[in-house]
C-alpha positions as CSV (number, residue, x, y, z in Angstrom):
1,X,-17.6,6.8,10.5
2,X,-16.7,7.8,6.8
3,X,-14.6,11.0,6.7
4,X,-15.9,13.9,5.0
5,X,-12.7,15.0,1.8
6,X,-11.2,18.3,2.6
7,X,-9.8,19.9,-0.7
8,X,-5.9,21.2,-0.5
9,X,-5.4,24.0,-2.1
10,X,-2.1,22.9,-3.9
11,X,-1.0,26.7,-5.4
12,X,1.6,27.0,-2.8
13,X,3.6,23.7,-2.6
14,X,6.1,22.4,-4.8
15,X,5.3,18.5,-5.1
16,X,7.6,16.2,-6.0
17,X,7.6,12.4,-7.3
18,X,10.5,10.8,-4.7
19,X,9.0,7.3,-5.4
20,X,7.6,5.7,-8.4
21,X,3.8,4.9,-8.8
22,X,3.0,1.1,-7.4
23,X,0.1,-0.4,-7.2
24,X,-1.7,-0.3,-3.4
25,X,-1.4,-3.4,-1.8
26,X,-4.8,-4.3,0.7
27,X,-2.8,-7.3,2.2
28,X,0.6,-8.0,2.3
29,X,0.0,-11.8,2.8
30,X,-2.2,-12.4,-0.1
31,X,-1.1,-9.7,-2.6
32,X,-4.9,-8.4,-3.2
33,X,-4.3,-4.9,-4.8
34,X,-7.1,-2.3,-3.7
35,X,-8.9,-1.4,-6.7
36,X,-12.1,1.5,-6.9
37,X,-15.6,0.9,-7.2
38,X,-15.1,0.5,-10.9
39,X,-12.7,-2.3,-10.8
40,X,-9.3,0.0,-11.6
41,X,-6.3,-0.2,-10.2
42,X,-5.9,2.5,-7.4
43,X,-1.7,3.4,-7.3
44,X,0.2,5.4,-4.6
45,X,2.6,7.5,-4.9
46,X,5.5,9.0,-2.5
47,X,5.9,12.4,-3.0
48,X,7.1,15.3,-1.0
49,X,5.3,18.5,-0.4
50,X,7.0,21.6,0.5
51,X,4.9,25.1,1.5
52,X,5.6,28.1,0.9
53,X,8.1,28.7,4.4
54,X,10.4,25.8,3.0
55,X,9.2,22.9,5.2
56,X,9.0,19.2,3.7
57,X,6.9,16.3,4.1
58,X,7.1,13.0,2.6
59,X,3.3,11.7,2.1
60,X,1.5,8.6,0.3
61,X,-1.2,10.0,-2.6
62,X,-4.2,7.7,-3.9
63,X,-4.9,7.8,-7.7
64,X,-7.1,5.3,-10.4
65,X,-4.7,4.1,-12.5
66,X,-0.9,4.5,-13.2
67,X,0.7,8.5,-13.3
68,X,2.8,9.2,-16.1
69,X,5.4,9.9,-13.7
70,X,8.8,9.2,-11.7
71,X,11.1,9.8,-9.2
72,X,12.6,13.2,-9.8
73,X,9.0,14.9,-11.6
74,X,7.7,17.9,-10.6
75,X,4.1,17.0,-10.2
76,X,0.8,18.6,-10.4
77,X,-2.1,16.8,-7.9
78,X,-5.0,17.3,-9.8
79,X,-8.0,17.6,-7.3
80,X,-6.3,16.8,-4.5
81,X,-8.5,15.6,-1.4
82,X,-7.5,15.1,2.2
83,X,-9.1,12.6,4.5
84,X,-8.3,12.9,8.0
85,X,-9.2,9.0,9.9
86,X,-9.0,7.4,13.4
87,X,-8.5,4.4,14.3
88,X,-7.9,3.2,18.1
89,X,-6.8,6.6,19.3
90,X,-4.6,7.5,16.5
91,X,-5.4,9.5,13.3
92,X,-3.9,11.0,10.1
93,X,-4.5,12.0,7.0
94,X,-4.8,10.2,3.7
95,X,-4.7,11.9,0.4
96,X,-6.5,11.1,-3.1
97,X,-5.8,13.2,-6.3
98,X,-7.9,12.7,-9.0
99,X,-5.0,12.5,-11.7
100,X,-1.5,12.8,-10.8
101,X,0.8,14.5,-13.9
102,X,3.8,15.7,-14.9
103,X,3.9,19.5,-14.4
104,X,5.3,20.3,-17.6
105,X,2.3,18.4,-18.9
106,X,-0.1,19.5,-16.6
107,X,0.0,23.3,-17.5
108,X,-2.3,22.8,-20.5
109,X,-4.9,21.1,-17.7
C-alpha cells in the first residue's frame, strides 16, 4: 500500500541543519545508495523542527541531490511532503523536500 504525501505547511517552524547531508544508504552490507527514478542521488538530512509552542524534533528529510547546507544552517524545506507508513504494526512518518536550502538563500525562492 503506497502512502498518499501530505504537504507540511513549514511557515511556523524554525528548521535547522544538526547533521550534514549524506547520501541514503539502501543496505548497510552492500553500500547500494537509494537513488530516484531518474538515477540521482537521493541525500538525507538531520534536522530539527521546532513549532511555534517551542517544542523540538530531530527528523530525517529526503532530497535528489546534495543541499548546499550544514550543521548549524537555518534551512528552508522547499515542498516539504510527509508520508505516514506501516510496517508490522508500527508506523511513522518519512519526509521528502523537493530542495533543501540555506534560508538566507532561500528568501529569493
Amino acid at each position: 500500500m503506497r502512502s498518499v504525501p501530505i504537504p507540511v505547511d513549514t511557515s511556523k517552524l524554525t528548521i535547522t541543519c544538526v547533521k550534514a547531508p549524506r547520501p541514503r544508504v539502501l543496505n548497510k552490507d552492500t553500500g547500494e545508495i537509494k537513488t530516484d527514478r531518474n538515477g540521482n542521488t537521493v541525500f538525507e538530512v538531520t534536522v530539527s523542527v521546532e513549532d511555534e509552542f517551542g517544542r523540538i524534533e530531530l527528523v530525517k528529510i529526503a532530497t535528489t541531490g546534495e543541499p548546499p547546507i550544514g550543521a548549524g544552517d537555518a534551512v528552508n524545506a522547499v515542498g516539504l511532503l510527509g508520508y505516514v507508513w506501516e510496517i508490522a504494526g508500527r508506523w511513522g512518518i518519512s519526509y521528502r523536500a523537493s530542495a533543501l536550502l540555506p534560508l538566507r538563500e532561500a528568501a529569493g525562492v
